[in-house]
N, CA, C and O atoms as CSV, one atom per row, in Angstrom:
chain,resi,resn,atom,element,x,y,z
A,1,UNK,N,N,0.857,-1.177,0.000
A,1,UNK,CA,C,0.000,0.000,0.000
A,1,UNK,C,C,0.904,1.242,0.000
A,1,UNK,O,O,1.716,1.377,0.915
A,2,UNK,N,N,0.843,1.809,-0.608
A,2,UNK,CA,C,1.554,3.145,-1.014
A,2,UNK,C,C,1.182,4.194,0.033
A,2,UNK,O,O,0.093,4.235,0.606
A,3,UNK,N,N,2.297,5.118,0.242
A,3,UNK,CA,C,2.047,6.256,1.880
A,3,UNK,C,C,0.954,6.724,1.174
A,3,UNK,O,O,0.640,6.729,-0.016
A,4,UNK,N,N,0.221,7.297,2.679
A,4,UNK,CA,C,-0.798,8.445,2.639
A,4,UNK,C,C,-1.413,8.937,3.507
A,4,UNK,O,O,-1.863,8.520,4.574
A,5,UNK,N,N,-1.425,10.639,2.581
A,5,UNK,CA,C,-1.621,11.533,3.758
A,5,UNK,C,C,-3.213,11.437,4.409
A,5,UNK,O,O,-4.192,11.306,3.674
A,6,UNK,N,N,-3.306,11.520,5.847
A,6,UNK,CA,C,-4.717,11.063,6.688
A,6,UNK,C,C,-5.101,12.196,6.626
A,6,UNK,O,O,-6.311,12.123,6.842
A,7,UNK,N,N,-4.715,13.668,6.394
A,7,UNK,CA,C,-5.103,15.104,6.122
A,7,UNK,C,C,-4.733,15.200,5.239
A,7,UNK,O,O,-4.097,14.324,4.654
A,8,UNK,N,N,-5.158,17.006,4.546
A,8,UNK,CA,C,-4.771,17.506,3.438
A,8,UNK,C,C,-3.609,18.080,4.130
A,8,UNK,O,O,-2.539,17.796,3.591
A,9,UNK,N,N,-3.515,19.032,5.494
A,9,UNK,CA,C,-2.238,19.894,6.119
A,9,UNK,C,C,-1.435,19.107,6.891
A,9,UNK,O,O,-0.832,19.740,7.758
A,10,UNK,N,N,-1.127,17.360,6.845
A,10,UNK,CA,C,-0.624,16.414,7.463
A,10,UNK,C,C,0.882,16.759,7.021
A,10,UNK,O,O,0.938,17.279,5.906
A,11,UNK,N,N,2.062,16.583,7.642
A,11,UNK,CA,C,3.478,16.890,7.087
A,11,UNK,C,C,4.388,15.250,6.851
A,11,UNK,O,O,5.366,15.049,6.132
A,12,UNK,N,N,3.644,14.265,7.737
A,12,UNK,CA,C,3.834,13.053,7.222
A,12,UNK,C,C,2.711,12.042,6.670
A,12,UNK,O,O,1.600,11.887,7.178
A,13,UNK,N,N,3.042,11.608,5.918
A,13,UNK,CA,C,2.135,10.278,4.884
A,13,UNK,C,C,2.358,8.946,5.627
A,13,UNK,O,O,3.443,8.364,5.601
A,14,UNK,N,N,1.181,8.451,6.351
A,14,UNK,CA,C,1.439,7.186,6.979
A,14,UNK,C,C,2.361,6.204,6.248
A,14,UNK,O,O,2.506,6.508,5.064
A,15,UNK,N,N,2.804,5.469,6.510
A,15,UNK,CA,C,3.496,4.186,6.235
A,15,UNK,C,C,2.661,3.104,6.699
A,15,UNK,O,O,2.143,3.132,7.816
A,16,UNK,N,N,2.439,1.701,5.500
A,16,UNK,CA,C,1.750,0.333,6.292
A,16,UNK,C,C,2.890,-0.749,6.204
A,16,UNK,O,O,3.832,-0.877,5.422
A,17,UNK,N,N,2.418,-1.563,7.408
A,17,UNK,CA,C,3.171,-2.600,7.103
A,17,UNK,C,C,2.577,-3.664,6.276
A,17,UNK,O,O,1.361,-3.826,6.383
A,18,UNK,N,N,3.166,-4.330,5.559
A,18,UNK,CA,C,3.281,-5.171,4.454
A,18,UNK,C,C,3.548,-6.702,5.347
A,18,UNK,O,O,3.294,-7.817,4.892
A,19,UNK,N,N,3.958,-6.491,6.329
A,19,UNK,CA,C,3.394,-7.987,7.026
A,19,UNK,C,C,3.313,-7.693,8.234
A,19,UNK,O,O,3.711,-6.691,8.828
A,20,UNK,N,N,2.466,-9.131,8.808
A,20,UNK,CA,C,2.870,-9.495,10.260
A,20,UNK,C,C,3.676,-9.371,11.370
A,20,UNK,O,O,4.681,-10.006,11.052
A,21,UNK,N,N,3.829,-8.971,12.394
A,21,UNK,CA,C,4.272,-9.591,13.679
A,21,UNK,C,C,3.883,-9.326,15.231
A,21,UNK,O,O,3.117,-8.423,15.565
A,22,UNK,N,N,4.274,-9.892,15.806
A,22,UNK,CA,C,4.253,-9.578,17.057
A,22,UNK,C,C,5.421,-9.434,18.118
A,22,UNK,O,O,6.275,-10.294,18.338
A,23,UNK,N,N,5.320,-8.263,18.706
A,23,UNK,CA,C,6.278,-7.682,19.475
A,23,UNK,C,C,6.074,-7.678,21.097
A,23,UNK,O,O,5.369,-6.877,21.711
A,24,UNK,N,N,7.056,-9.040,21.815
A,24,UNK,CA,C,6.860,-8.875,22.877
A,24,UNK,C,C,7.019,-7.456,24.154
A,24,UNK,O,O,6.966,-6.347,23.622
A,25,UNK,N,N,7.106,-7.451,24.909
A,25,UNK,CA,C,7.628,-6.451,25.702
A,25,UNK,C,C,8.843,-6.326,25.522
A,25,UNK,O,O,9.571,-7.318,25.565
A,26,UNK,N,N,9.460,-4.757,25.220
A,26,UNK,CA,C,11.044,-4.797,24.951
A,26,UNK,C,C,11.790,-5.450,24.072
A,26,UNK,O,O,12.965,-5.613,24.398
A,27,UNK,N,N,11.286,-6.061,22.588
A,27,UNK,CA,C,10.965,-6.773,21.605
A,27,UNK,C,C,11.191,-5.615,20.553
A,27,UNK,O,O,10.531,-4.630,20.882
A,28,UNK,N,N,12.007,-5.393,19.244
A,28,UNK,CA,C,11.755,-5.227,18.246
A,28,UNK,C,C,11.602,-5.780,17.110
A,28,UNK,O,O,11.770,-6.996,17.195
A,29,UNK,N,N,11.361,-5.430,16.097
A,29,UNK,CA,C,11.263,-5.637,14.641
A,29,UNK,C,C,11.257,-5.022,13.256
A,29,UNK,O,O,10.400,-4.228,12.866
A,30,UNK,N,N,12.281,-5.456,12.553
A,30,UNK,CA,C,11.968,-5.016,10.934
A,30,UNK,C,C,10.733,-5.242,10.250
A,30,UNK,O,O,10.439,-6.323,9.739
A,31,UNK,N,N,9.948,-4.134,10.240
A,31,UNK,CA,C,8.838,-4.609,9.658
A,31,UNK,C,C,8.841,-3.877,8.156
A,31,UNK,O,O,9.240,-2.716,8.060
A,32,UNK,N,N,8.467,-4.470,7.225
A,32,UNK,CA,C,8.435,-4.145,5.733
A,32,UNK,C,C,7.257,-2.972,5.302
A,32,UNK,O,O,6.386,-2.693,6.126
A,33,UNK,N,N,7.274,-2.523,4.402
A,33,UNK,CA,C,6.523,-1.781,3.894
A,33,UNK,C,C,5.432,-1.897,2.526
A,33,UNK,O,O,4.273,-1.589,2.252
A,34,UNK,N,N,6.810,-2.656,1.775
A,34,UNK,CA,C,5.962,-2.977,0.656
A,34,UNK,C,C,6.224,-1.749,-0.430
A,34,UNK,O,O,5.707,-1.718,-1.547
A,35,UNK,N,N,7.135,-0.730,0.111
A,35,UNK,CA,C,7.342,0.676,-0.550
A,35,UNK,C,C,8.470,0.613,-0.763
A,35,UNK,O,O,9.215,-0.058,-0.048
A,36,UNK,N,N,8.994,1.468,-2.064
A,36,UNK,CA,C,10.411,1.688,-2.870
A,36,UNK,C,C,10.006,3.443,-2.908
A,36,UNK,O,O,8.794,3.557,-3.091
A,37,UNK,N,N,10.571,4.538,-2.808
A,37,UNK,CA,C,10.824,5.560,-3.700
A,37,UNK,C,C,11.432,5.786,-4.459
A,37,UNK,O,O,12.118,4.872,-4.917
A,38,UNK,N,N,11.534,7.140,-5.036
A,38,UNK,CA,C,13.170,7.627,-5.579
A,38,UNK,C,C,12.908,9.035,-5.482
A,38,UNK,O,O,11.810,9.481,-5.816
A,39,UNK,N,N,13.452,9.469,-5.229
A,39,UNK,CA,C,13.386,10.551,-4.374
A,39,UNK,C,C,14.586,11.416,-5.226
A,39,UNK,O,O,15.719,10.965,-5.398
A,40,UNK,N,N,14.099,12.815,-5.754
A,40,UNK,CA,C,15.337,13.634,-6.408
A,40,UNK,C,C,15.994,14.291,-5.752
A,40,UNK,O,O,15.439,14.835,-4.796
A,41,UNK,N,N,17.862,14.595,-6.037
A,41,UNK,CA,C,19.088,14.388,-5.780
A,41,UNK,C,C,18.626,16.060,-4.741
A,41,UNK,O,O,17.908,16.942,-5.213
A,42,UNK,N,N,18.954,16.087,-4.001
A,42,UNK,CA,C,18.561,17.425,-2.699
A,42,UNK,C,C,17.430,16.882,-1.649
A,42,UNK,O,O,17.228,17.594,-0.665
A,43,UNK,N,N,16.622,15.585,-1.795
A,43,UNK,CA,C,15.882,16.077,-0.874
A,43,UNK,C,C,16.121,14.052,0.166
A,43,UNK,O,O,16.591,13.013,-0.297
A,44,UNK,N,N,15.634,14.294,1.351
A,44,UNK,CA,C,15.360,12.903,1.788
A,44,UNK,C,C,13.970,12.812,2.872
A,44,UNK,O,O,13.335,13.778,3.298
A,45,UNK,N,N,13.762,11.597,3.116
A,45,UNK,CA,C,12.598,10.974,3.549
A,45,UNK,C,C,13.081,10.882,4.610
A,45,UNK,O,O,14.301,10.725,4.627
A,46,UNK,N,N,12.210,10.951,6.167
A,46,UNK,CA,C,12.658,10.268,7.749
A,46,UNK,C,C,11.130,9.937,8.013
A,46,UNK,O,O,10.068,10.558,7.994
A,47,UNK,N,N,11.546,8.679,8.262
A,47,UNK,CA,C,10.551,7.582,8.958
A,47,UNK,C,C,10.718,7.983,10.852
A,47,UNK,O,O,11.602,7.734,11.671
A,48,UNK,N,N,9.282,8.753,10.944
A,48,UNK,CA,C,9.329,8.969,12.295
A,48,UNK,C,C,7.831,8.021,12.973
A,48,UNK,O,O,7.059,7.301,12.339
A,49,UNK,N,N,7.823,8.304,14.202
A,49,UNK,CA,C,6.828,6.908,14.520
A,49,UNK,C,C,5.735,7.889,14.775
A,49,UNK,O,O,5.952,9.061,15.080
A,50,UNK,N,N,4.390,7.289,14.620
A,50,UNK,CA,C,3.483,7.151,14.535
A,50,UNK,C,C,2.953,7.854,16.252
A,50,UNK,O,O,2.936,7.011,17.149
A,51,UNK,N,N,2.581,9.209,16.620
A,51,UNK,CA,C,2.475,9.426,18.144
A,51,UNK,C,C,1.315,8.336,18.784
A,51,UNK,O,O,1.525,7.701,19.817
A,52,UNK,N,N,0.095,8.241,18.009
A,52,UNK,CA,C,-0.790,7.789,18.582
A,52,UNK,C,C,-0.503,6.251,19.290
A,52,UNK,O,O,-0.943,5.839,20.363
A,53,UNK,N,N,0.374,5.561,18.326
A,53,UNK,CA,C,1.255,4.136,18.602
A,53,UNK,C,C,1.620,3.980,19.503
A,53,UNK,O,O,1.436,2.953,20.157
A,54,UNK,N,N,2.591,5.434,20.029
A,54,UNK,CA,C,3.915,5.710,20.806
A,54,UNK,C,C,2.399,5.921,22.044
A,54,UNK,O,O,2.057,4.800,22.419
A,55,UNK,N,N,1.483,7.085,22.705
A,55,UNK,CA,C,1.216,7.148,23.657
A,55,UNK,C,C,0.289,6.086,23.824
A,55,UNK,O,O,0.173,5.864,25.029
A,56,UNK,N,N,-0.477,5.274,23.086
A,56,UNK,CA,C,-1.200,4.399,23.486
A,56,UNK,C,C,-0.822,3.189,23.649
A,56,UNK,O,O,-1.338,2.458,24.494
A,57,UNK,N,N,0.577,2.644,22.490
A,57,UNK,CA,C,0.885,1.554,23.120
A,57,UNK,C,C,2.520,1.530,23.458
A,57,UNK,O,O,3.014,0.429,23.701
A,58,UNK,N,N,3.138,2.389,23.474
A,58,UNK,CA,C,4.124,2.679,23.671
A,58,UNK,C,C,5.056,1.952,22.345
A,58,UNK,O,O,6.138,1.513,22.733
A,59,UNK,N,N,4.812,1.793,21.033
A,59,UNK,CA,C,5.599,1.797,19.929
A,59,UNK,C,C,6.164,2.535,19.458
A,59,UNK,O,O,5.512,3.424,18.911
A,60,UNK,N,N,7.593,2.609,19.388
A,60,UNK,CA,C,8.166,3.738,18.585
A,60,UNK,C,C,9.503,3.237,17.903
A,60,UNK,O,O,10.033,2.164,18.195
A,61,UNK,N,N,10.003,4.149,16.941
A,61,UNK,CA,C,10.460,3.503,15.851
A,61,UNK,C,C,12.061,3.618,16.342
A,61,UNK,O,O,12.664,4.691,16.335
A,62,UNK,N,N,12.513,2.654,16.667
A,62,UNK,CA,C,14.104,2.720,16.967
A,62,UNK,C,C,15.351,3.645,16.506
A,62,UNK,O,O,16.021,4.236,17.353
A,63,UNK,N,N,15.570,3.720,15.416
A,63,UNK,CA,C,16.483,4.348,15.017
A,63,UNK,C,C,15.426,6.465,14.756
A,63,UNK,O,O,15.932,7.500,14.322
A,64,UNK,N,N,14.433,6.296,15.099
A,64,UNK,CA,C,13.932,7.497,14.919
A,64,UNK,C,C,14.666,9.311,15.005
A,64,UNK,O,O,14.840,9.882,16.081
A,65,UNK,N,N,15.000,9.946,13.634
A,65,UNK,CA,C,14.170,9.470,12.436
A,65,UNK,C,C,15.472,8.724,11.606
A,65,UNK,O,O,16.700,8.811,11.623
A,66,UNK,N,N,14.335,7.863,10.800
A,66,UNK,CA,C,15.544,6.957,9.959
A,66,UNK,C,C,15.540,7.701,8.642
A,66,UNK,O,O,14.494,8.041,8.089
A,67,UNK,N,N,16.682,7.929,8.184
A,67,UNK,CA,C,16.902,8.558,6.819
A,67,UNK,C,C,16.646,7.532,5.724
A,67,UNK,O,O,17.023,6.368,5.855
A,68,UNK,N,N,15.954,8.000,4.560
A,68,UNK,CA,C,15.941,7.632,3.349
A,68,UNK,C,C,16.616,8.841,2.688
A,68,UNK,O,O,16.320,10.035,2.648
A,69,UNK,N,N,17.756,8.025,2.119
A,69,UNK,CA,C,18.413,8.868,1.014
A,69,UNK,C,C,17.819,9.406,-0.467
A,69,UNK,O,O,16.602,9.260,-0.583
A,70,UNK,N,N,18.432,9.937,-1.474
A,70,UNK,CA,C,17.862,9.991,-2.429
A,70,UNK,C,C,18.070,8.854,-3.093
A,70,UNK,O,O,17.181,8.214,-3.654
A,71,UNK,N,N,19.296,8.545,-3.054
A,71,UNK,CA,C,19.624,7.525,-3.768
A,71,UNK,C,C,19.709,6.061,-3.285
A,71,UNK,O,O,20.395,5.111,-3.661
A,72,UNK,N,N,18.757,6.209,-2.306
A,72,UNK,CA,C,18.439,4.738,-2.181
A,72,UNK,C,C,17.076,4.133,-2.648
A,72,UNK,O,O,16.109,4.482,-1.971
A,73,UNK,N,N,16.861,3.374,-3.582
A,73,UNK,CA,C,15.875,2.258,-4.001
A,73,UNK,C,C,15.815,1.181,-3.395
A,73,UNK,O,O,15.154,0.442,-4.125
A,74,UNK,N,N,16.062,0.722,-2.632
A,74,UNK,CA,C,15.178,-0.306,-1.464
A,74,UNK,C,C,14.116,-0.440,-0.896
A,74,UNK,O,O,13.563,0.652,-0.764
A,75,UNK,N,N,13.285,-1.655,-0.296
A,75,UNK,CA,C,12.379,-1.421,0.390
A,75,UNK,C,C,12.705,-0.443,1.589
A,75,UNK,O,O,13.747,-0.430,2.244
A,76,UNK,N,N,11.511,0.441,1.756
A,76,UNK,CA,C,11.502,0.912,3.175
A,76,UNK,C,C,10.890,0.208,4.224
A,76,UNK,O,O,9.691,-0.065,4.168
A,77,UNK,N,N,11.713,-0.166,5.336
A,77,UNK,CA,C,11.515,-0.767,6.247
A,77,UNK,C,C,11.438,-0.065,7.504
A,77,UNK,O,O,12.143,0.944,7.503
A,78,UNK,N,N,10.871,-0.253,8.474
A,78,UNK,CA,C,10.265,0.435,10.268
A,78,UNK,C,C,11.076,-0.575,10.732
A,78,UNK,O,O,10.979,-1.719,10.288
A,79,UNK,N,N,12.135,-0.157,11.874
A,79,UNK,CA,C,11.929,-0.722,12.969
A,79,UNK,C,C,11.340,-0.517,14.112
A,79,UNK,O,O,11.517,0.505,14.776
A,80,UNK,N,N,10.820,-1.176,14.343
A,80,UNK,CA,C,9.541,-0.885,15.628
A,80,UNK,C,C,9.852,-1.534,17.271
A,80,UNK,O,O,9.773,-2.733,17.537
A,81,UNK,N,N,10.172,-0.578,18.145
A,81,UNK,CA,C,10.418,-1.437,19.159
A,81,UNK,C,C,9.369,-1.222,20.372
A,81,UNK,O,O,8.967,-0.078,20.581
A,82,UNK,N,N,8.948,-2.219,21.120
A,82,UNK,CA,C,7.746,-2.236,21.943
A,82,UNK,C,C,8.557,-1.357,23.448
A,82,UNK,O,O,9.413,-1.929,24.122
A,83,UNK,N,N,8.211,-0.331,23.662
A,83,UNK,CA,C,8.238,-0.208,25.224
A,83,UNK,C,C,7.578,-0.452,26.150
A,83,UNK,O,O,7.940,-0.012,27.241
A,84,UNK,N,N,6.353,-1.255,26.046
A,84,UNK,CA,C,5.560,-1.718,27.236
A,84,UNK,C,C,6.430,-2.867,27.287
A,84,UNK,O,O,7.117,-3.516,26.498
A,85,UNK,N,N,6.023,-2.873,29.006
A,85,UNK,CA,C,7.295,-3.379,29.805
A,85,UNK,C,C,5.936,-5.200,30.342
A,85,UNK,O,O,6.212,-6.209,30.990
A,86,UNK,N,N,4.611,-4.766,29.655
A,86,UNK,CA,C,3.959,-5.769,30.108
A,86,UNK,C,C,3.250,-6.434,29.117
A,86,UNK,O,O,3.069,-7.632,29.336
A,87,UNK,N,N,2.817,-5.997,28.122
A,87,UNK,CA,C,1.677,-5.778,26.805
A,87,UNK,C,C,2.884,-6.622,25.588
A,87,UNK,O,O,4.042,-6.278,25.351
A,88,UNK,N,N,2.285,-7.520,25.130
A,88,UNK,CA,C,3.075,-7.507,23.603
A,88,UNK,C,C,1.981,-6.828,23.149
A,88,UNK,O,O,0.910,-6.506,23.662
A,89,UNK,N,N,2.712,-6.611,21.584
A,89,UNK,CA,C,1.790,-5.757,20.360
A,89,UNK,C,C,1.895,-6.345,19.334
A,89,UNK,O,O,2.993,-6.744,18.944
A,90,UNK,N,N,0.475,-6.585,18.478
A,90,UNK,CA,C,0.763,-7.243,17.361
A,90,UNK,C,C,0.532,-6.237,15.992
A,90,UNK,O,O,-0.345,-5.377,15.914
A,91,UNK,N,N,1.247,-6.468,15.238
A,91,UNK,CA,C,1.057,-5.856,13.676
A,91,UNK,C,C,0.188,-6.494,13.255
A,91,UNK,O,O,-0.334,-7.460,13.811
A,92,UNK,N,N,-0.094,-6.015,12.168
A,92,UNK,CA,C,-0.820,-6.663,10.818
A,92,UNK,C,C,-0.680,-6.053,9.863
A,92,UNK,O,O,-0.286,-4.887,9.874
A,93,UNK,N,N,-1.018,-6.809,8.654
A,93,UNK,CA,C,-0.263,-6.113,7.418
A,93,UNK,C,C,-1.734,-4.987,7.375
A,93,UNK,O,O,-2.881,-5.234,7.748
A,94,UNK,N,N,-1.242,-3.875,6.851
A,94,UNK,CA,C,-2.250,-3.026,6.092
A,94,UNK,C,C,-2.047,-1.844,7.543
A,94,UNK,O,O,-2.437,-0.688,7.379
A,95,UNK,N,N,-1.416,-2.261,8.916
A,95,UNK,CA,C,-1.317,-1.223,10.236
A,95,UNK,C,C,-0.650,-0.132,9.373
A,95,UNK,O,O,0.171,-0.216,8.460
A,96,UNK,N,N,-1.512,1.340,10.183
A,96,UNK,CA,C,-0.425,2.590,9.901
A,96,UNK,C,C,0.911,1.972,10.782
A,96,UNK,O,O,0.529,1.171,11.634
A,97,UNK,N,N,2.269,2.157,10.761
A,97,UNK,CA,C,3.106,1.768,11.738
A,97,UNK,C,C,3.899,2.759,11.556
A,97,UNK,O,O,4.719,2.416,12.408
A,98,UNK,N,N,4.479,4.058,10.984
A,98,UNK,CA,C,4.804,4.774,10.829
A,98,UNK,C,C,4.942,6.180,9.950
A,98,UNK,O,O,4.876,5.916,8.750
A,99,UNK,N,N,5.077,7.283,10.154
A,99,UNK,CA,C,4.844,8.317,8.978
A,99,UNK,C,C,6.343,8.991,8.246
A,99,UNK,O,O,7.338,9.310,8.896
A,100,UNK,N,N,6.231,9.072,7.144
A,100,UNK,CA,C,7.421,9.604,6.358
A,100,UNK,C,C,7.253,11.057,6.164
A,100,UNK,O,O,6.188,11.674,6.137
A,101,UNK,N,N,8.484,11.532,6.029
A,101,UNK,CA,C,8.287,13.018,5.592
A,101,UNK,C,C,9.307,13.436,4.961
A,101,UNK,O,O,10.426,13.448,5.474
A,102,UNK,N,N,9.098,13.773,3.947
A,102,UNK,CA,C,9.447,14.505,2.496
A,102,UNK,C,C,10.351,15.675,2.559
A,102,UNK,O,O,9.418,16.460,2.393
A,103,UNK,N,N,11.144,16.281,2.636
A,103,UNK,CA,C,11.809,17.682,2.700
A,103,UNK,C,C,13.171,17.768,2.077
A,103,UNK,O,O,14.164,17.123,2.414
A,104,UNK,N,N,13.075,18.653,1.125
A,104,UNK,CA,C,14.776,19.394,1.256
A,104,UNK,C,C,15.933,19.597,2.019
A,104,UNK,O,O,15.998,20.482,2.873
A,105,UNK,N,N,16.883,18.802,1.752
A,105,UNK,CA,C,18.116,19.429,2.749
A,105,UNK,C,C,19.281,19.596,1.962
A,105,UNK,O,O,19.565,19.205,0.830
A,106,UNK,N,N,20.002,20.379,2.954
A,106,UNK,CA,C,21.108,21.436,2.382
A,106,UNK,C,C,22.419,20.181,2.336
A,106,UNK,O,O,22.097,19.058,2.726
A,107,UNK,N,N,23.414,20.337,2.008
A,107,UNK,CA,C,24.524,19.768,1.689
A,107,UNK,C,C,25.503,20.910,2.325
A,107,UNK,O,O,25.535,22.019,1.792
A,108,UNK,N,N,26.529,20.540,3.801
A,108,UNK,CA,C,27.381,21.627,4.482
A,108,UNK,C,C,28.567,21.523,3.762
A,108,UNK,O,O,28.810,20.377,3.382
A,109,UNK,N,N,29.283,22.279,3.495
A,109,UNK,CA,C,30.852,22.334,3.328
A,109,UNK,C,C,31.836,22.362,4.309
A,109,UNK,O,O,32.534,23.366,4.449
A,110,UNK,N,N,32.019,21.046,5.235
A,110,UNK,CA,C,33.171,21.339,6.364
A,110,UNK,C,C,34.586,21.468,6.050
A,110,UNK,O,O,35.369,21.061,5.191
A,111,UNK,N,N,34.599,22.248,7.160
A,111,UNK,CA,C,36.275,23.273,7.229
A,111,UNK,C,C,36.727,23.073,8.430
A,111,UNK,O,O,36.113,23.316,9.468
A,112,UNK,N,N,38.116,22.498,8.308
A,112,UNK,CA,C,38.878,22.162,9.579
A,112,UNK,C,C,38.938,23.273,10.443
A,112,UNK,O,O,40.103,23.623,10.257
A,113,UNK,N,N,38.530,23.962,11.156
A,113,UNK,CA,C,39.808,25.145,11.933
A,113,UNK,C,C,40.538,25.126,13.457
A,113,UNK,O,O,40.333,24.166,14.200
A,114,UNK,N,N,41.141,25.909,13.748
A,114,UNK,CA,C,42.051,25.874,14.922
A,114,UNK,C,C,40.918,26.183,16.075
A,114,UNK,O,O,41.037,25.686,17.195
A,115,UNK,N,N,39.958,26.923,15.776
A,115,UNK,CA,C,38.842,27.600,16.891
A,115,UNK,C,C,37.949,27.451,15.926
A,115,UNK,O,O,38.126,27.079,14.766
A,116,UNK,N,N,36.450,27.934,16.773
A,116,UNK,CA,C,35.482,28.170,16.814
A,116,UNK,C,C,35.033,29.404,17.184
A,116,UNK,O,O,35.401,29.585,18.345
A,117,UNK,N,N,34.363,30.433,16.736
A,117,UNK,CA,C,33.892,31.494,16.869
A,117,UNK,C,C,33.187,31.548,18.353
A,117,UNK,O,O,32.660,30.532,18.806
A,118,UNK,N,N,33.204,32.754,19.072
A,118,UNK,CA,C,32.760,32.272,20.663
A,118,UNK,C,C,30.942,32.747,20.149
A,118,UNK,O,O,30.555,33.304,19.122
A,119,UNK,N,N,30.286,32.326,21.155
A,119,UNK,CA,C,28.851,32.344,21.256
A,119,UNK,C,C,28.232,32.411,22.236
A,119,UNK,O,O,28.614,31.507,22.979
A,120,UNK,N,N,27.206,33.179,22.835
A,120,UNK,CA,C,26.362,33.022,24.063
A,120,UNK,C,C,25.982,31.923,24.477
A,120,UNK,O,O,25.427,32.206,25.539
A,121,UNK,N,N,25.924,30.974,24.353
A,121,UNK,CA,C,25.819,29.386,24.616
A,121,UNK,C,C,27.207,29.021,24.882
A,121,UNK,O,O,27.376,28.409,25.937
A,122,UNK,N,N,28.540,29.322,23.963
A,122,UNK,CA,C,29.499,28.131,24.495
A,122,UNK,C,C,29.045,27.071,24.739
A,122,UNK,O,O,27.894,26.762,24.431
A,123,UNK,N,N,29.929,26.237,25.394
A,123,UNK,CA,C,29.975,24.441,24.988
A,123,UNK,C,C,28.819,23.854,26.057
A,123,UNK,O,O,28.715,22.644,26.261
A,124,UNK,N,N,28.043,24.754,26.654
A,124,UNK,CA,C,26.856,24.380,27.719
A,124,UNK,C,C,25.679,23.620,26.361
A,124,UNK,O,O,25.247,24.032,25.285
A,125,UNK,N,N,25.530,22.395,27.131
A,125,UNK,CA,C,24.704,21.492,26.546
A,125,UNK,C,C,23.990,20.639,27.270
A,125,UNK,O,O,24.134,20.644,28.492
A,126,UNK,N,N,23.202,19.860,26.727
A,126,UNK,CA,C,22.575,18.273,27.596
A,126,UNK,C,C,21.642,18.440,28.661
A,126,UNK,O,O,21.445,17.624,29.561
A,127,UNK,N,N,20.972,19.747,28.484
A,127,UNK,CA,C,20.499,20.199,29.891
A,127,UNK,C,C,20.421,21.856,30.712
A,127,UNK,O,O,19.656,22.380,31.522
A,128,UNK,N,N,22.008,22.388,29.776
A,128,UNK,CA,C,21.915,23.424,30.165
A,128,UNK,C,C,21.304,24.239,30.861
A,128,UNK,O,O,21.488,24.712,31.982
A,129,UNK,N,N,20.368,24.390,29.894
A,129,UNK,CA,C,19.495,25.275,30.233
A,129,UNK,C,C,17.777,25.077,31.251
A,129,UNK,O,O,16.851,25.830,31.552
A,130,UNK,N,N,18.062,23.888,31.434
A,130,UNK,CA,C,16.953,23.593,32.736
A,130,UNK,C,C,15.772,23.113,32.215
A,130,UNK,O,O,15.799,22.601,31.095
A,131,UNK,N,N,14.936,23.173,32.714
A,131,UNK,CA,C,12.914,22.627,32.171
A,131,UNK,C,C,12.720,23.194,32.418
A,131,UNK,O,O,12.250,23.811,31.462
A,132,UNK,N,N,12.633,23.898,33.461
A,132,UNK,CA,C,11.741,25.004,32.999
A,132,UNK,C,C,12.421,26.690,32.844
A,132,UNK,O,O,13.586,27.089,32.833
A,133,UNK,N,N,11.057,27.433,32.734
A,133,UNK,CA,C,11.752,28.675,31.784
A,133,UNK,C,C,11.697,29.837,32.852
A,133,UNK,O,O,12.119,30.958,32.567
């Protein structure tokens, strides 16, 4: 089954799976799609998971987001890993199991240098800046 968008203002196109399985607790899986793109030379695809999956059954997609290149023609495949710690989850072919999204990206030109330009942030990270505001 080929992606598609569940809105007209949706920014990802569901993904189905193309088969079966079941995912114990703390359990993943490659699950298939049944989908190839090709995608022109500037832009790529990320397979992000599905929220409703993620808060209701706690599914979410492992490597999230997974890049599709342009130049890759392969099946697209989900990995899906269960975080309920009690619940398995089962697939079926034809499940939304994840959404793709389409966009442009830039290509950087890296440059070795001796420094880095200083910045109001500096090397404060991971937390820095607290939860709340």
């Amino acid at each position: 089954m080929p992606p598609r968008y569940a809105h007209s203002d949706d920014a990802g196109a569901d993904l189905f799976a193309a088969e079966s399985a079941v995912l114990q607790p703390g359990e993943r899986a490659l699950i298939g799609t049944g989908v190839a793109i090709a995608l022109p030379e500037g832009y790529a695809a990320f397979v992000v998971p599905r929220s409703g999956l993620a808060a209701k059954h706690g599914i979410t997609v492992v490597n999230s987001p997974g890049t599709v290149d342009a130049g890759y023609r392969g099946e697209i495949k989900v990995t899906l890993l269960n975080t309920d710690r009690h619940e398995p989850f089962r697939v079926e072919a034809g499940d939304r199991i994840a959404q793709l999204i389409i966009t442009p990206v830039s290509r950087a030109v890296f440059v070795p240098v001796e420094e880095l330009p200083s910045s109001v942030r500096g090397e404060a990270g991971f937390g820095s800046t607290g939860v709340r505001g």
